[in-house]
C-alpha positions as CSV (number, residue, x, y, z in Angstrom):
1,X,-17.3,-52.5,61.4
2,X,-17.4,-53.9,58.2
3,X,-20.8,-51.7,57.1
4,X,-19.1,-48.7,58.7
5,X,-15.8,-49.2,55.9
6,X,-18.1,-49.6,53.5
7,X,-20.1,-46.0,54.1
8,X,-16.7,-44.2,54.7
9,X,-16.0,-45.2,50.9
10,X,-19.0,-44.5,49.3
11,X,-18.4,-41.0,51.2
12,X,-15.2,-40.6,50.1
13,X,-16.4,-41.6,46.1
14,X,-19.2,-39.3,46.5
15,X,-17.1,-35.7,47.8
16,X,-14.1,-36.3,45.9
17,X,-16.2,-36.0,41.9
18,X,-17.1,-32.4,43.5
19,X,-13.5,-31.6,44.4
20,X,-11.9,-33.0,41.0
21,X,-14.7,-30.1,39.3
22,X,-13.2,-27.6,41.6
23,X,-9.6,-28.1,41.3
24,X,-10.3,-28.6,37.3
25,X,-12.2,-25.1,37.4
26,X,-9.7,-23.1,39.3
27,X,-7.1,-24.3,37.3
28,X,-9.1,-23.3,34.1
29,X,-9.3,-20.3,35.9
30,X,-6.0,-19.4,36.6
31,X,-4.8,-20.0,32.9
32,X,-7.1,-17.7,31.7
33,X,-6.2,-15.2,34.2
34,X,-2.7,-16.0,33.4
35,X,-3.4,-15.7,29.6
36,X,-4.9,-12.1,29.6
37,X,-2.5,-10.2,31.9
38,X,0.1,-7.9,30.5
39,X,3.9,-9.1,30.3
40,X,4.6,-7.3,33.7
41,X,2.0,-9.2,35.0
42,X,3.2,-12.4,34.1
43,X,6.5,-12.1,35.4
44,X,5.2,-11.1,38.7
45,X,2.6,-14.1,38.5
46,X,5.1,-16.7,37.3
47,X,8.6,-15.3,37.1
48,X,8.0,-15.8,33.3
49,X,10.3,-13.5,31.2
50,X,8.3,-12.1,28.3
51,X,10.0,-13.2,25.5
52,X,7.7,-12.1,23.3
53,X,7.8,-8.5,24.3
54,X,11.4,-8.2,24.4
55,X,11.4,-9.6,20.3
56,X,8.7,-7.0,19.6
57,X,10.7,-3.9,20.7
58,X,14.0,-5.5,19.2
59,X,12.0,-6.2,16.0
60,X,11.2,-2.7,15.7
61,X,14.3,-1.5,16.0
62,X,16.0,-3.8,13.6
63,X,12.5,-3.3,10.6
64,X,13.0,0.0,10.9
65,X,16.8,0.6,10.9
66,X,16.6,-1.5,7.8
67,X,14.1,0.6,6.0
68,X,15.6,4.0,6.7
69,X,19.5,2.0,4.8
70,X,17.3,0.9,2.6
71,X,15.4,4.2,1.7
72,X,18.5,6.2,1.6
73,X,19.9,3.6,-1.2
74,X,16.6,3.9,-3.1
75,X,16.3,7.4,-2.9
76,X,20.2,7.2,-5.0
77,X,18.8,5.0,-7.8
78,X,15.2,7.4,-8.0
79,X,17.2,10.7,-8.1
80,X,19.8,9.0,-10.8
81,X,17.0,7.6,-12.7
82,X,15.0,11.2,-12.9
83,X,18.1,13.5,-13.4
84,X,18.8,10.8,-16.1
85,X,15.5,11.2,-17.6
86,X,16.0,15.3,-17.8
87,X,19.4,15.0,-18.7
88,X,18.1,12.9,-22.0
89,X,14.9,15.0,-22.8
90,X,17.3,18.3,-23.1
91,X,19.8,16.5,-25.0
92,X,17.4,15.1,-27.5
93,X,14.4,17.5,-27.3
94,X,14.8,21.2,-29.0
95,X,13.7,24.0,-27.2
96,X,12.6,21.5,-24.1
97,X,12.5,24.0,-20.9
98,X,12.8,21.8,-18.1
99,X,8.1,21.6,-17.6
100,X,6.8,18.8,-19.5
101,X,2.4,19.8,-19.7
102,X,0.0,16.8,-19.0
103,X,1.2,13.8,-21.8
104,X,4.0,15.5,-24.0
105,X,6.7,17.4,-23.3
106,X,7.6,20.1,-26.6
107,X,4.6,21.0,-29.2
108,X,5.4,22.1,-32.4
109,X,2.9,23.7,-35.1
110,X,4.6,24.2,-38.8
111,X,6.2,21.2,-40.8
112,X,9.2,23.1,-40.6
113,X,9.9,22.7,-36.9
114,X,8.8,19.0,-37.1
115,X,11.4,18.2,-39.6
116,X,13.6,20.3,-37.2
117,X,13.4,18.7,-34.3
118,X,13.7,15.1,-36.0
119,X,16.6,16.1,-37.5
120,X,18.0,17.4,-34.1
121,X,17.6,13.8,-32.5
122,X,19.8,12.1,-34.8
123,X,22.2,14.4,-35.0
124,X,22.6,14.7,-31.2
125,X,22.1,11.1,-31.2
126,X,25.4,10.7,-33.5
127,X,27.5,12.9,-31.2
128,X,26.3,11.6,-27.7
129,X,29.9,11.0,-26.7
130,X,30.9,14.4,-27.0
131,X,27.9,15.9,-25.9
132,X,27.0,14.0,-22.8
133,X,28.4,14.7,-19.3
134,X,27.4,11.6,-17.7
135,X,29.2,8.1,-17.8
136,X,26.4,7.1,-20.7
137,X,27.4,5.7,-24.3
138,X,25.4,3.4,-27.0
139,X,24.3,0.0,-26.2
140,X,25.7,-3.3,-27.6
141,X,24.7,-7.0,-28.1
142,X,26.4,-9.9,-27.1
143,X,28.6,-10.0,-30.2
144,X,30.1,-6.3,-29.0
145,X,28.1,-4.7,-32.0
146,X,26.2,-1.3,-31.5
147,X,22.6,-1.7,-31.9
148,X,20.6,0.3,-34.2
149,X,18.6,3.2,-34.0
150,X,15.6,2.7,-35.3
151,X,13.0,5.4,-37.1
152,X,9.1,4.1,-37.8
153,X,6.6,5.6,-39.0
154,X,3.1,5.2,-39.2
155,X,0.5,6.3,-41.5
156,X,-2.8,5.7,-43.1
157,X,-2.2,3.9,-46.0
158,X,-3.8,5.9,-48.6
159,X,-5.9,9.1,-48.6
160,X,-7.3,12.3,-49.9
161,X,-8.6,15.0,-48.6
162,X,-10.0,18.8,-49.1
163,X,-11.0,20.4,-46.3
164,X,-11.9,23.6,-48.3
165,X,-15.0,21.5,-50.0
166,X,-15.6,19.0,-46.8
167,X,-14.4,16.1,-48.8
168,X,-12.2,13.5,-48.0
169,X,-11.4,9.6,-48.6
170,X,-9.3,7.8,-46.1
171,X,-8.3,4.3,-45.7
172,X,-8.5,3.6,-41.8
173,X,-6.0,0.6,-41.9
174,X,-2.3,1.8,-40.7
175,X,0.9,1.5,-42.0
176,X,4.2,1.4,-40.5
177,X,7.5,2.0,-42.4
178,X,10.9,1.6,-40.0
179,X,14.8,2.4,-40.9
180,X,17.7,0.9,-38.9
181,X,20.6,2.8,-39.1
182,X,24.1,2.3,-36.9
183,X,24.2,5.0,-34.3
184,X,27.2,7.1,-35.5
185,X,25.9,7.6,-38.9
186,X,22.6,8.1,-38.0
187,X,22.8,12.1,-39.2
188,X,23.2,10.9,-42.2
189,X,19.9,9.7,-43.2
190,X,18.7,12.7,-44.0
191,X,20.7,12.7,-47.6
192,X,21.0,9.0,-47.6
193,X,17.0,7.9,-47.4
194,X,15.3,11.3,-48.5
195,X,12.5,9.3,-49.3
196,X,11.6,8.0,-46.2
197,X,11.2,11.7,-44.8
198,X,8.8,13.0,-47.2
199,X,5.9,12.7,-45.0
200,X,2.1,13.2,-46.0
201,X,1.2,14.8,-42.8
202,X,-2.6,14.5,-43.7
203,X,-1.8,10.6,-43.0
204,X,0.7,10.8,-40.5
205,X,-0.2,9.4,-37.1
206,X,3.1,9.3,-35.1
207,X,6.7,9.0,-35.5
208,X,8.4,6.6,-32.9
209,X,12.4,6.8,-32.4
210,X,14.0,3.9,-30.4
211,X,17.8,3.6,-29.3
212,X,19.2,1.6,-26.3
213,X,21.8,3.3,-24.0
214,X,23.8,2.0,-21.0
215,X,25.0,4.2,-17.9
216,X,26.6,3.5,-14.5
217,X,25.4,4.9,-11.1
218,X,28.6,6.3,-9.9
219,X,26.9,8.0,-6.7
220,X,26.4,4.7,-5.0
221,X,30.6,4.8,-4.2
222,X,29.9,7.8,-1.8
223,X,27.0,5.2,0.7
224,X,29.8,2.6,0.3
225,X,28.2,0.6,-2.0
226,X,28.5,-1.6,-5.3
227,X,27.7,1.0,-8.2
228,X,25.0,-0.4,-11.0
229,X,24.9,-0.5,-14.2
230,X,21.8,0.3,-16.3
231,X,20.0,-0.1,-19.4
232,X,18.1,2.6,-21.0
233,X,15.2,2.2,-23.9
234,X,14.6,5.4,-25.0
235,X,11.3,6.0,-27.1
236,X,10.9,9.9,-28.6
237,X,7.5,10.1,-30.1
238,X,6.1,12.8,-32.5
239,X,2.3,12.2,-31.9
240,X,0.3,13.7,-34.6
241,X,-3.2,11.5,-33.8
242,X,-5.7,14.5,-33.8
243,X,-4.5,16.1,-36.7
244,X,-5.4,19.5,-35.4
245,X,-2.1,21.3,-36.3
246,X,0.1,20.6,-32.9
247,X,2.3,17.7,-32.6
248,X,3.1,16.5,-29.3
249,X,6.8,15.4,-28.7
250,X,7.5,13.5,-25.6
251,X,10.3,11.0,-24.8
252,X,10.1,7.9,-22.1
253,X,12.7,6.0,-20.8
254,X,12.3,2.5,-19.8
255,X,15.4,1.8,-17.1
256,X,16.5,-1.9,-16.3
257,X,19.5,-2.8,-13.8
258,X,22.1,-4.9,-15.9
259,X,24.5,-6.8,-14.4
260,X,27.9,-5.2,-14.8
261,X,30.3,-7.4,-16.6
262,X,33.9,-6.7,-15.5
263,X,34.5,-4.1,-12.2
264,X,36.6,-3.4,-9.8
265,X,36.4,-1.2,-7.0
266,X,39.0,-0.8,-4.3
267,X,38.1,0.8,-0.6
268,X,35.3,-0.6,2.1
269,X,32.5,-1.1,-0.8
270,X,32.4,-4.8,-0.4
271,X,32.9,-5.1,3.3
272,X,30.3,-2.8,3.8
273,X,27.8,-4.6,1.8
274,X,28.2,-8.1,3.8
275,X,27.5,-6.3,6.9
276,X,24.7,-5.1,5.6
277,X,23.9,-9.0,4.6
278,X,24.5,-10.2,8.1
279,X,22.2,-7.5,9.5
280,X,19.3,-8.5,6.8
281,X,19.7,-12.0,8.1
282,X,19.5,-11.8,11.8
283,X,16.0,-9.2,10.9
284,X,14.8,-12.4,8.6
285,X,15.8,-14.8,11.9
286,X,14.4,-11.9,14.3
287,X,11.0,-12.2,12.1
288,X,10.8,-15.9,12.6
289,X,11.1,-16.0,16.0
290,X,8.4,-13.6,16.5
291,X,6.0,-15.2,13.8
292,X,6.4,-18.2,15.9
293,X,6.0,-16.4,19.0
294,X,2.6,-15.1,18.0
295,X,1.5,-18.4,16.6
296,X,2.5,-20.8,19.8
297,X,0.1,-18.5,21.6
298,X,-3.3,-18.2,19.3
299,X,-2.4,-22.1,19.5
300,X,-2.4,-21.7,23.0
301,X,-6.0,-19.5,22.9
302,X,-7.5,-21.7,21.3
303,X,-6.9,-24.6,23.8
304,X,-8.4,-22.3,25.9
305,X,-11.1,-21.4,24.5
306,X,-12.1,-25.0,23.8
307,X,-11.6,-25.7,27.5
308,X,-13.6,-22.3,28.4
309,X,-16.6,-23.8,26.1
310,X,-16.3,-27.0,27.5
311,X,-16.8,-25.7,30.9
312,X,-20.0,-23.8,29.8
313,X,-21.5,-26.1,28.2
314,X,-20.9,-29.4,30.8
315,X,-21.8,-27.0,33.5
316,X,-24.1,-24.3,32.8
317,X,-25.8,-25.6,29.1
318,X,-24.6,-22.5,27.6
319,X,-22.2,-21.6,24.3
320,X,-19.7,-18.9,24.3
321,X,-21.1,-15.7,23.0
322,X,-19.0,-14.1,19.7
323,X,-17.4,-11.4,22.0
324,X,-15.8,-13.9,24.6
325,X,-14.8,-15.8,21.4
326,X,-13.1,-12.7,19.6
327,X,-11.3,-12.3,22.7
328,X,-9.5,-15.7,22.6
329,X,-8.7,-14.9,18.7
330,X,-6.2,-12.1,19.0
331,X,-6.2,-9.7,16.0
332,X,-3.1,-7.7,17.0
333,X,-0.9,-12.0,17.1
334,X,-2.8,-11.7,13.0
335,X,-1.3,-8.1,12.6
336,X,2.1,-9.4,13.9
337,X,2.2,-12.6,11.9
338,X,1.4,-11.0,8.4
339,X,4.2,-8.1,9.1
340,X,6.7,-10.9,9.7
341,X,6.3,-12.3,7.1
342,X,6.1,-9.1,4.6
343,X,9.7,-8.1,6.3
344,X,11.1,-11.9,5.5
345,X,9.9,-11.8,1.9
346,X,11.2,-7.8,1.6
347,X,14.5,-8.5,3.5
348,X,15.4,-11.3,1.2
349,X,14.6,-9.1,-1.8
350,X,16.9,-6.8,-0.4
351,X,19.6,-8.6,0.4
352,X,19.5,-10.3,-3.5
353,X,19.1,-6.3,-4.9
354,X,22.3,-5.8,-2.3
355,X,23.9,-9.1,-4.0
356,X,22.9,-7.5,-7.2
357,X,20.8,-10.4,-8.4
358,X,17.5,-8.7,-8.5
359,X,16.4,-4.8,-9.5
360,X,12.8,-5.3,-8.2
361,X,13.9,-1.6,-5.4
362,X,9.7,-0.5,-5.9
363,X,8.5,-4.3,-4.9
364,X,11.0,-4.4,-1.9
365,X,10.3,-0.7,-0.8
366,X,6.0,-1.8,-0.7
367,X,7.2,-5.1,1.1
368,X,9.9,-3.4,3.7
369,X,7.4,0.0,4.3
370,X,4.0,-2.2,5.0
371,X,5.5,-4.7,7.2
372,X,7.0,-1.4,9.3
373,X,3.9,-0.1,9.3
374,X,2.2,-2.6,10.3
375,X,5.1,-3.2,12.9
376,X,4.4,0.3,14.4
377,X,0.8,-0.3,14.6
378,X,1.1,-3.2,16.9
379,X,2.7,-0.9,19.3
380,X,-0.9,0.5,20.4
381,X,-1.9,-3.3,21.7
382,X,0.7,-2.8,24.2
383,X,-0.5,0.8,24.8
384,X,-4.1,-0.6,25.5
385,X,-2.4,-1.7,29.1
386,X,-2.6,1.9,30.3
387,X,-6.0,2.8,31.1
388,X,-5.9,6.6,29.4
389,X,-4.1,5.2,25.8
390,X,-7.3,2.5,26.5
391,X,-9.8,4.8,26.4
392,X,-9.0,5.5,22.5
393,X,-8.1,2.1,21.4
394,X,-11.6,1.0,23.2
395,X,-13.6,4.4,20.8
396,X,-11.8,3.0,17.8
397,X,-12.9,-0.4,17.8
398,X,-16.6,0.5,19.3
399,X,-16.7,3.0,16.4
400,X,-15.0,1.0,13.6
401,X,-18.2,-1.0,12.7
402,X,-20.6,1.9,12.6
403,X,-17.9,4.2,10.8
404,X,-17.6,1.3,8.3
405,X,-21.7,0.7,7.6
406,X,-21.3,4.3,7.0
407,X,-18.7,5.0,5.2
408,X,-20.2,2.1,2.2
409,X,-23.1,4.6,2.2
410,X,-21.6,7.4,2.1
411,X,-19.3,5.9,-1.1
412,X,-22.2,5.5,-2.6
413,X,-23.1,8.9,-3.2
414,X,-19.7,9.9,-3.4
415,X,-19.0,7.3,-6.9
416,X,-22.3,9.2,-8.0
417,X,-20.6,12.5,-8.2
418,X,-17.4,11.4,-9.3
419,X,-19.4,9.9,-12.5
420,X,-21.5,12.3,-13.0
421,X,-18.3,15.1,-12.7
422,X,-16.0,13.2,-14.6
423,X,-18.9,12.4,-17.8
424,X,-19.7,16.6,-17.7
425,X,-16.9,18.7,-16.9
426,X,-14.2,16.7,-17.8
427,X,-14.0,17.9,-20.9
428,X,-13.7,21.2,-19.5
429,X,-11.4,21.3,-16.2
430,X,-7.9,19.3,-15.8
431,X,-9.3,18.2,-12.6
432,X,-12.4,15.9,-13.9
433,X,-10.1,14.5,-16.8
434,X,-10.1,11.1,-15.7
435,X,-12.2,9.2,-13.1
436,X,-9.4,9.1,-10.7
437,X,-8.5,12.7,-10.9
438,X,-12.6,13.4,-10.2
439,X,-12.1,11.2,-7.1
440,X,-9.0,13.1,-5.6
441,X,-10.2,16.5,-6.5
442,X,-13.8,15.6,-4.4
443,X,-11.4,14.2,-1.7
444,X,-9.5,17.5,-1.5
445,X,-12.8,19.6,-1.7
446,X,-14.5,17.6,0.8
447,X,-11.1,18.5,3.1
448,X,-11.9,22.2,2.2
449,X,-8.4,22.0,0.0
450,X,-8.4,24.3,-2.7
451,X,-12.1,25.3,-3.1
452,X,-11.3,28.5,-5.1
453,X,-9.0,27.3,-7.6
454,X,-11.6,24.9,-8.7
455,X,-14.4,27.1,-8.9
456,X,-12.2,29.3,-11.0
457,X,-10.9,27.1,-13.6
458,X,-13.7,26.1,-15.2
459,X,-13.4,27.2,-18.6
460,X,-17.0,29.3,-19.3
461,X,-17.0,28.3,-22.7
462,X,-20.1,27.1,-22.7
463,X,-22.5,28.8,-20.3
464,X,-24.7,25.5,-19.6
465,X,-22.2,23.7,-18.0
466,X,-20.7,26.5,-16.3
467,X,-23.9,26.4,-14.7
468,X,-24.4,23.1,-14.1
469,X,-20.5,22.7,-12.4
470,X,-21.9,25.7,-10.0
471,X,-25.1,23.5,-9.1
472,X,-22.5,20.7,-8.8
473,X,-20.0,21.8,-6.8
474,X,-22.0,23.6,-4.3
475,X,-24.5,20.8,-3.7
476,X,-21.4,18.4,-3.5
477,X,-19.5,20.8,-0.9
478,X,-22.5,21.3,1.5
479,X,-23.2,17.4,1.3
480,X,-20.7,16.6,2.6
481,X,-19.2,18.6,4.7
482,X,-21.9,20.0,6.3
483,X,-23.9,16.5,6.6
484,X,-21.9,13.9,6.1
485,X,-18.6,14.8,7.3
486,X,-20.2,16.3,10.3
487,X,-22.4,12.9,10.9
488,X,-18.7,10.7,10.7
489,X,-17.4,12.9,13.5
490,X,-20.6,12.9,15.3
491,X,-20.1,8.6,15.2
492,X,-16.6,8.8,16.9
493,X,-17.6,11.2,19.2
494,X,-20.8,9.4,20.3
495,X,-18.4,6.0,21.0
496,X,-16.3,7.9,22.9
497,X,-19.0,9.3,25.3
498,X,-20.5,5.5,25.6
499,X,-16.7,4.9,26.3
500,X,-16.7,7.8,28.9
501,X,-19.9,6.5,30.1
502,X,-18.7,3.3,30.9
503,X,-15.7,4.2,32.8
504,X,-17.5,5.9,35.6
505,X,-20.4,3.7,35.2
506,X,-19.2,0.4,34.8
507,X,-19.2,-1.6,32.1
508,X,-21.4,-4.5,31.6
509,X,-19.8,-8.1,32.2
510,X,-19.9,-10.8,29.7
511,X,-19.5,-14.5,31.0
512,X,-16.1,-15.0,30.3
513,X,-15.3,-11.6,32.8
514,X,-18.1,-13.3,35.4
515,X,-16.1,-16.5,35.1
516,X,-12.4,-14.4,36.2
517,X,-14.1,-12.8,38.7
518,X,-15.1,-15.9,40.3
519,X,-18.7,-14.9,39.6
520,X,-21.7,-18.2,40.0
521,X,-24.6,-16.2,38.9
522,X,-24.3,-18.0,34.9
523,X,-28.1,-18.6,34.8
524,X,-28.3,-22.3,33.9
525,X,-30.6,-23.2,30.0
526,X,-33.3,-25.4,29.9
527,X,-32.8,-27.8,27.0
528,X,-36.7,-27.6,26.4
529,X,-37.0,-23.9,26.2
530,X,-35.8,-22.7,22.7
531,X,-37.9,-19.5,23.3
532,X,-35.1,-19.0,26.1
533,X,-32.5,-19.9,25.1
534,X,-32.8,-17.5,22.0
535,X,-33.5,-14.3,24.5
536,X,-30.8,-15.1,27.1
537,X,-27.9,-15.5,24.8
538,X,-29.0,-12.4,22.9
539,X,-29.0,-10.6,26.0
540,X,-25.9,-11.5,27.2
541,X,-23.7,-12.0,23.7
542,X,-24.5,-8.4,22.6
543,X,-23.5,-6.6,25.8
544,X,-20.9,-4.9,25.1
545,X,-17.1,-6.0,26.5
546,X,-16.1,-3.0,28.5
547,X,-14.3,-4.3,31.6
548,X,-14.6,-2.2,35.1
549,X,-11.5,0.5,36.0
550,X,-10.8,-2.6,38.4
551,X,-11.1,-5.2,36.3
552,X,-8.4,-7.8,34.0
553,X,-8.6,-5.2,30.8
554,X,-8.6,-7.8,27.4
555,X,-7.5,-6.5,24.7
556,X,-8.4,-8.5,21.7
């Protein structure tokens, strides 16, 4: 009796390390299972309520509400500063007609108009509050004085020159001379400092006038808002650097937010903007709960996959191939996470530029718009659950790696042209001015935009590169858009048919899909055969991860 106890528990020892493998693999199993379905899924499975989902759309909502307030507001202060802007260049430039031409604004040719139209600034300058239309006036320091207006110029500091004989004698270090005068009696300087307008125009390089103004953005009122008050630094240049008879006149405006000192504003201004304070704060506390979200679950994948590689390797000898690994390392949680936390950092720069703290609209608006973007490309991982929005996501991330490896060669050839039009014809078309302006030109030509137009206005000055732009531009046009724009959609298109392909033929299995499907074919590696160990996981790693039209679809 005794020996027959004895058996039964060295039985019982013996089955039960079999069973505890089992029950540990199932349940490996069913987390994974449980870890790749969709949120309707889930809540079938376990009556889970996805959480995660339900932030996502009401994140969307809330971003992008908050942009649209936001761009509305913006697009007040951009049209105030730009009418501004115009409003300035025709109260200070003579004969300005609304078109400024590449870098300057008016041109002038005789000494006699550029006396003129310096003249003209100061004395419209002197009589700004009786010319102006807009709630502007002259700037003042802390102490209540106006500050100055201030006149420089700059100038060689000696020379001669004949151009009749080809002789000259010129001392290349510069010179600059600057007059303050107090804004009201600035038209005076003309009789007062006669001297300092007698200018050698043979050595004249530029004449800079400076002033500081302040206005206040009224429109604001009508959005219900706090109106701001601004700063202008206005610089009117005469630019005289090539000395081949034109002057350029232009004027720039450099515009800073100031805090207003004393206001008072009666009606739903101030209501209205801690409403939209409270709605900024729930997005930031919105944003949070999704960044955590996100991150408690590629915590969670990554448990999994260390559990997943444990099992492989204790069991069959084997490593997890990179595609099984990318699966458990969600880019679209990455995507999610990053446009959090763009939309914190931009909704707390807009709620300080609603506070009025901060005047940084441009930093907010590239913080706000990427984080929305990025918001509404998330959207397509939720997409990739239906099997016919699948079929593209699955072409654009089978493509992606071949499109890039030929794209970098592509841009090779493309910087080539852009040097090679930029170093020739840009001194003879607008277009191939600056190495920028080359690249968005071949852009457009390569789109077939505006082919004509840049044959034609090529000045044929000189009849060697006339023909050298017609060599360039045809060879550059049938390049690319015959050849290389035809090869980039022939890459898509070729993905899409393996795509195609896949769905009515299957699509191989990688060990991790084997493993869901309850598969026990994993061929088991022999420690002493390197040789084969190399092959099989080559094999097997590179398939590519297509699930069946039956299968659990991952979406990475």
């Amino acid at each position: 009796m005794e020996l027959l106890v004895r058996y039964l528990d060295r039985s019982n020892s013996i089955s039960s390390v079999p069973t505890q493998d089992i029950i540990k693999e199932e349940n490996l199993r069913d987390d994974l299972k449980y870890y790749f379905m969709n949120p309707c899924e889930k809540y079938r499975a376990r009556r889970n309520i996805p959480w995660k989902l339900g932030v996502q759309i009401l994140k969307i909502v809330m971003i992008t509400t908050q942009l649209i307030l936001f761009g509305l507001n913006n697009q007040l202060v951009v049209s105030y500063k730009e009418e501004n802007t115009m409003a300035l260049k025709n109260l200070f430039l003579k004969d300005y007609r609304g078109v400024d031409e590449d870098d300057y604004s008016v041109a002038v040719y005789t000494q006699h108009d550029v006396y003129d139209r310096l003249f003209y600034v100061l004395e419209q300058y002197s009589q700004l509050g009786r010319l102006s239309v807009g709630p502007i006036s002259y700037a003042e320091d802390e102490d209540g004085k106006l500050l100055p207006l201030v006149v420089c110029k700059e100038c060689y500091k000696k020379g001669s020159l004949e151009p009749s004989d080809g002789v000259y004698n010129i001392d290349a270090q510069l010179e600059t001379i600057c007059m303050s005068h107090d804004p009201k009696t600035a038209n005076q300087w003309r009789t007062h400092n006669s001297s300092f307008f007698d200018l050698d125009f043979y050595r004249l390089v530029d004449i800079t006038i400076t002033f500081q103004l302040k206005g206040i953005n009224l429109q604001t009122v009508r959005s219900r808002e706090l109106p701001d008050c601004y700063s202008f630094s206005v610089t009117i240049t005469f630019d005289n650097q090539c000395h081949s008879g034109m002057v350029k006149i232009w004027l720039n405006i450099g515009t800073e937010r100031s805090a207003c000192t004393d206001w008072k504003i009666s009606g739903t201004a101030q209501k209205n903007t801690h409403y939209l304070l409270v709605f900024d704060g729930f997005v930031i506390l919105i944003c949070l709960t999704s960044a955590v979200l996100c991150t408690r679950s590629i915590i969670l994948a990554v448990r999994l996959l260390q559990r997943f590689s444990r099992f492989l390797h204790e069991n069959y000898n084997r490593k997890v191939c990179e595609d099984d690994q990318r699966e458990f390392l969600n880019g679209w949680y990455v995507l999610v996470i990053v446009s959090d936390l763009l939309a914190i950092i931009g909704s707390i720069l807009k709620m300080e530029i609603q506070a009025k703290s901060l005047t940084s609209y441009d930093v907010c608006s590239i913080f706000l718009g990427t984080s929305t973007l990025m918001v509404w490309v998330s959207v397509i991982r939720y997409l990739g659950y239906f099997q016919k929005y699948n079929v593209l996501i699955l072409t654009m991330k089978a493509a992606f790696p071949k499109v890039l490896r030929f794209c970098c060669c592509a841009g090779m050839i493309y910087l080539g042209y852009t040097f090679c039009g930029w170093i020739v014809l840009g001194p003879y078309h607008e277009k191939f001015e600056g190495l920028s302006r080359v690249a968005e030109c071949l852009f457009s030509l390569l789109n077939g935009d505006d082919m004509f137009t840049t044959f034609a206005q090529l000045k044929d000055k000189n009849t060697v590169v006339w023909l050298f732009s017609r060599a360039y531009l045809f060879t550059f046009i049938s390049l690319f858009i015959y050849m290389v724009l035809s090869l980039f959609i022939a890459l898509i298109t070729d993905a899409y048919e393996t795509i195609k392909n896949y769905q009515e033929n299957g699509f191989p299995l990688t060990d991790l899909q084997k493993f869901l499907r309850e598969q026990k074919d994993f061929p088991v590696v022999e420690e002493n055969s390197q040789t084969d160990v190399h092959i099989r996981r080559s094999v097997l790693c590179c398939c590519p991860r297509f699930p069946e039209n039956d299968d659990i679809i991952l979406i990475s």
